[in-house]
C-alpha positions in Angstrom: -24.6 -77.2 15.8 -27.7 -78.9 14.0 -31.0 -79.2 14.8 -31.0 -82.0 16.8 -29.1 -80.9 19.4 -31.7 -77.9 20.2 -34.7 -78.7 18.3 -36.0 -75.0 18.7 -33.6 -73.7 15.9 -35.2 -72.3 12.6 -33.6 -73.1 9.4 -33.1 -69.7 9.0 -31.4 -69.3 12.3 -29.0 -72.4 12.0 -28.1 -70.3 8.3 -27.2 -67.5 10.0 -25.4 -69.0 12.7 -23.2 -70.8 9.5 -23.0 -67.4 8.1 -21.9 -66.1 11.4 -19.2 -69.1 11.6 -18.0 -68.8 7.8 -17.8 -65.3 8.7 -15.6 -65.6 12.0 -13.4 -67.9 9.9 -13.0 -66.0 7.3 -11.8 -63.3 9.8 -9.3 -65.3 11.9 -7.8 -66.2 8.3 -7.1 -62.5 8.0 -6.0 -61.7 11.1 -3.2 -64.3 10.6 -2.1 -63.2 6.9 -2.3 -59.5 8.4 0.1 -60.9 11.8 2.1 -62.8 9.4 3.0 -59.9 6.9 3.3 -57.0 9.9 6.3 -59.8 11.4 7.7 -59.6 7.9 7.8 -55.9 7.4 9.1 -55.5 10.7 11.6 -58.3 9.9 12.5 -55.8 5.9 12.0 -53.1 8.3 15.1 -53.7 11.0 17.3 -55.1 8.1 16.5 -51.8 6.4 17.3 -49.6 9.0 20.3 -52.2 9.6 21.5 -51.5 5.9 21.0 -47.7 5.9 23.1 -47.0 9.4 26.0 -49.2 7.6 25.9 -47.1 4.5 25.5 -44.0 6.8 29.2 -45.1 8.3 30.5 -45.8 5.0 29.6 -42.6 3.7 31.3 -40.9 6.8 34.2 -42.8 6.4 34.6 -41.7 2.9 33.8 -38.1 3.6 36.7 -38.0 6.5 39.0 -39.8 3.6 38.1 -37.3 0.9 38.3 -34.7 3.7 41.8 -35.8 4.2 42.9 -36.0 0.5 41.9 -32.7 0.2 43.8 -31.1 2.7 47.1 -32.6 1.4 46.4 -31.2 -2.3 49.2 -28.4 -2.3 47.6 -25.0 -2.3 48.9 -23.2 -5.2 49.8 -19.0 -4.6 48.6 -17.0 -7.3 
């Protein structure tokens, strides 16, 4: 806006009003870096969780094989 479209505007006013617009700016450029990094972590987040419930299973499976091993070790009677 400048002064010529509403002549009634102070100098000091239309520098606020720029303040007020660099500020707003300033603050949807935020709001987008913040939207774009939560997306990401939820993106490391899922993958993450994805990863750990695989490792989970392989850990299980290896247990029940070790389990198994185990049991067919030949008790020896003292």
């Amino acid at each position: 806006m400048t002064r010529q479209d509403f002549p009634h505007y102070s100098a000091r006013m239309e520098a606020e009003l720029k303040a007020l617009e660099d500020k707003l700016a300033q603050f949807v450029e935020i709001n987008q870096r913040l939207r774009d990094d939560t997306q990401r972590l939820r993106q490391e987040l899922a993958s993450t969780l994805h990863r750990s419930k695989q490792l989970e299973e392989k850990i299980h499976a290896a247990s029940d094989r070790l389990e198994q091993i185990v049991k067919q070790i030949p008790v020896e009677e003292t």
